[in-house]
N, C-alpha and C positions, 0 to 999 in steps of 0.2 A: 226451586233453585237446587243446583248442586252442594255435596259439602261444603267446598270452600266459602259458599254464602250464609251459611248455616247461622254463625253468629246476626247476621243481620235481620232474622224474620220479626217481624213486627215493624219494621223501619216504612214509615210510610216515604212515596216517593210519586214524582208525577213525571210525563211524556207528554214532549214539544217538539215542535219543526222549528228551523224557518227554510222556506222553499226547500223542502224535503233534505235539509241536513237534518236530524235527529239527535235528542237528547235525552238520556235518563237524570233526572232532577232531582236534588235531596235536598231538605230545606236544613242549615244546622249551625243557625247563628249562632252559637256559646261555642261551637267549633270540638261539638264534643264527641262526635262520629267517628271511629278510625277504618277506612276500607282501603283495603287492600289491594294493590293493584288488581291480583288474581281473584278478588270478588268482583272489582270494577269490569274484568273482561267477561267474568261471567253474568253480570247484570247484562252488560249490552250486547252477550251475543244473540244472535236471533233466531237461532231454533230451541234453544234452553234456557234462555234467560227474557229480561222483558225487551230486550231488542235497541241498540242507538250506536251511531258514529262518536258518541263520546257519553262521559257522564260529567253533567257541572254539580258544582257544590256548594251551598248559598251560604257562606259565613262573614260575620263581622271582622272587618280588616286588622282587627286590635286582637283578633285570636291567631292570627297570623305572623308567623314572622315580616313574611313580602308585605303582608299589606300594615304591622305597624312600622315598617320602612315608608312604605309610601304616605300613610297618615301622617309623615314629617311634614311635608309639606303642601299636603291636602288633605287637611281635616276633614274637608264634608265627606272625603270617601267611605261611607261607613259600612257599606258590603264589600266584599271582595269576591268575587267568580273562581271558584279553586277547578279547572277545568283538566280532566285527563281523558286522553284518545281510548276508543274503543278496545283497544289490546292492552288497556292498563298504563300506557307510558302517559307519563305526563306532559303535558303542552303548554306552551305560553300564555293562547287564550285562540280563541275562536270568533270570528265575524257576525256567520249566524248566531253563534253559541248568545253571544253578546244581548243580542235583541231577544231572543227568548232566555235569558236568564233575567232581565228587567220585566218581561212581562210575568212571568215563574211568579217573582217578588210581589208584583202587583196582584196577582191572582192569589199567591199567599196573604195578603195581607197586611207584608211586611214594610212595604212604600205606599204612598199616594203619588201620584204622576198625571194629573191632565194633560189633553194634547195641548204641547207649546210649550209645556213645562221641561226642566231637564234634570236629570241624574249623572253624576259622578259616581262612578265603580272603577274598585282597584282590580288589576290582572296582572299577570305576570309579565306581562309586555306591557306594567304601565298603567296609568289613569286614561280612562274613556269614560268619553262625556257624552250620553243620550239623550237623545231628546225624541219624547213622543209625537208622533203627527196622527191626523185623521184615519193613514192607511195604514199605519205601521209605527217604526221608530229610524231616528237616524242616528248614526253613531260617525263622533269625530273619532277616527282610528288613528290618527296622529298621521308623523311624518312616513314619505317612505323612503326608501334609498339602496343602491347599489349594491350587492351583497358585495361586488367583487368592482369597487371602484372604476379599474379601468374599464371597463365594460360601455365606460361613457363614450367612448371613440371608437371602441370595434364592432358592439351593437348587440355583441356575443360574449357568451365566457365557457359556456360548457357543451356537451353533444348530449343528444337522449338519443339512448335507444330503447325500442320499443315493440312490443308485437304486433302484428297488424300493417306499420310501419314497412316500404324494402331496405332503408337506408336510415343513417343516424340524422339525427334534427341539430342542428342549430338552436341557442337557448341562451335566455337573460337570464340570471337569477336576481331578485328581488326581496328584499325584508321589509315585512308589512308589521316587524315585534318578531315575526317567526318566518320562517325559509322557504321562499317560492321557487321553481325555475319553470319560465313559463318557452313554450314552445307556440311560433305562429305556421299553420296547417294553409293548404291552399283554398279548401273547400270544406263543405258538410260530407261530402260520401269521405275523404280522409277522417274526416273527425270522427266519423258513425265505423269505419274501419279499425278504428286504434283499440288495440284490444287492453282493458285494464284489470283483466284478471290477475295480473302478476306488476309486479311494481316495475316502471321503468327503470334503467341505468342509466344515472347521471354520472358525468366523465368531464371533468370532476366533481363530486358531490358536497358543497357545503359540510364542514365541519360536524353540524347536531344532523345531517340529514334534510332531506325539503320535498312538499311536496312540489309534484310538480302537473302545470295547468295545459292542456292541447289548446289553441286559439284560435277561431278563424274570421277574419273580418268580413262583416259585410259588404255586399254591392251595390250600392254605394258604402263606402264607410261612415260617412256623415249623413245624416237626415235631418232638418231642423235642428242645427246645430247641436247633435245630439249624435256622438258616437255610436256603433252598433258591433259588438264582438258573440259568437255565442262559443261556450265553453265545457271543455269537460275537465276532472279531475283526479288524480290519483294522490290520496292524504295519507302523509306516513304516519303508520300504528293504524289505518282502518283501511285503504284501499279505495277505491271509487267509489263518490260522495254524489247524492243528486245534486249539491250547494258544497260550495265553500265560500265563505265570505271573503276573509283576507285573501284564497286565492281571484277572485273577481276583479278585487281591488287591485293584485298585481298585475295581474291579465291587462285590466284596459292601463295602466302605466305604464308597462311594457309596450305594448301596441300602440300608446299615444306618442313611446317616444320611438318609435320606427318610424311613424306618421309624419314626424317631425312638427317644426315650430307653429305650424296653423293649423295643428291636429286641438279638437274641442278638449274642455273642461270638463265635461260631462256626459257620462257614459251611461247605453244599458248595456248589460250584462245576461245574455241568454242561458241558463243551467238548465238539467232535466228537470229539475223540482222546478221551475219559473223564471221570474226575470227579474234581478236587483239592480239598484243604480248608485251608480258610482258618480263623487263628484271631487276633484282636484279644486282647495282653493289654498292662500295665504293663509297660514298655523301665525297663533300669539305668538311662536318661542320665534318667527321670523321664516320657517321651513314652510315648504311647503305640504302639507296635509291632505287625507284622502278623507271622504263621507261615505258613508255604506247607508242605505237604506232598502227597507225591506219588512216583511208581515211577520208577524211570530204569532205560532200558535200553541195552545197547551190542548191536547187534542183527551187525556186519560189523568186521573190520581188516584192513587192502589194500596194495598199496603202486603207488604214479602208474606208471603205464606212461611 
């Protein structure tokens, strides 16, 4: 590692996916680790450091200011996911991050979880509730909604421009906890065209920034009652991701509600790391609610030189 990481060597630390979103992992329940953004970007870069689209941080929610906010009113939360984007900024919380940071915990030692079972974890966007299955895990991601309310009647709220792209897009933006605008493409040769070297320009761009998802439905759009979109992504503070969760999740609501009202509940979600599925159902608080499921893997665990 570079100086800036210098104070961390001895810090043991482990590497996960899910569908090739990537993590650097630091386990640090008592909450007693301090890194710095400018160490953070240097762990995950990936010719000098150990390489990931973000770093999570496994602590107890009672070390936390957010998360003894949120132990107000959900005790069992008793981790909290402290997650920050590859370039150091901090973020709300991550979809994949989500599912391999429970599995992270289980592989440390820290939970027990059979498939069926579920966990409570606090983030910054909130309590998410997982639950382990046979293939993976699901995660209730909560509600979603309209970044830009009117956007219920014109269908649109912003233009992307973008490279690869002749002409500006048309775009919904969506809040999954954190800032999507998703953009619907005609076909795969547009989508495999869009070039995400450089971040697109949203016109107008949400407040904190967003990323934003390219979308193309399939032909048919429904199969087996079971929607089909495949996706790419440009994630602000890291650039184009093989996976993003919450963006998946905005993608097929966004596209469900183009579809309109006999558009399905239940979606796959095609990424370059694989395929995640998405499911719209009735949330407790009465809103309507999104499920993410998907693999998480822990592939490495190291310790800083």
């Amino acid at each position: 590692m570079n100086e800036t990481s210098a104070p961390l060597t001895g810090m043991r630390f482990s590497k996960g996916h899910g569908t090739g979103n990537d993590f650097v992992l630091v386990a640090d329940p008592d909450g007693e680790k301090s890194i710095s953004p400018e160490q953070i970007a240097a762990l995950c870069d990936r010719r000098r450091g150990i390489g990931g689209d973000g770093l999570i941080r496994a602590v107890r929610s009672r070390h936390l200011p957010e998360g003894v906010e949120l132990l107000a009113d959900n005790p069992t939360a008793e981790w909290f996911m402290d997650y920050n984007n590859g370039d150091g900024s901090r973020s709300e919380m991550c979809g994949n991050g989500v599912r391999v940071f429970v599995h992270f915990l289980i592989t440390q030692g820290l939970v027990s979880l059979e498939a069926g079972e579920e966990l409570t974890i606090g983030t910054r966007a909130g309590i998410k509730v997982v639950s382990r299955t046979d293939a993976g895990y699901r995660v209730d991601m909560g509600p979603w909604d309209f970044i830009h309310p009117e956007a219920r009647q014109s269908g649109s709220d912003s233009l992307v421009n973008v490279a690869g792209l002749p002409v500006e897009r048309p775009a919904l933006s969506i809040t999954m906890g954190n800032p999507h605008t998703v953009v619907a493409l005609a076909d795969l040769d547009e989508l495999a065209s869009t070039n995400l070297n450089e971040a697109p320009v949203v016109t107008p761009v949400p407040p904190y920034g967003t990323n934003v998802e390219f979308a193309v439905p399939a032909q048919p759009l429904v199969t087996d009652d079971v929607g089909h979109i495949s996706m790419r992504v440009h994630e602000r503070g890291v650039g184009e991701t093989l996976s993003c969760g919450t963006g998946a999740c905005a993608a097929a609501a966004a596209t469900r509600f183009w579809a309109g009202s006999e558009a399905p509940d239940v979606w796959a979600v095609t990424v370059p790391g694989g395929v995640v599925g998405v499911r719209f159902f009735p949330g407790p608080d009465g809103r309507e609610h999104v499920e993410l499921s998907g693999p998480a893997v822990i592939v490495a665990d190291g310790v800083l030189a």
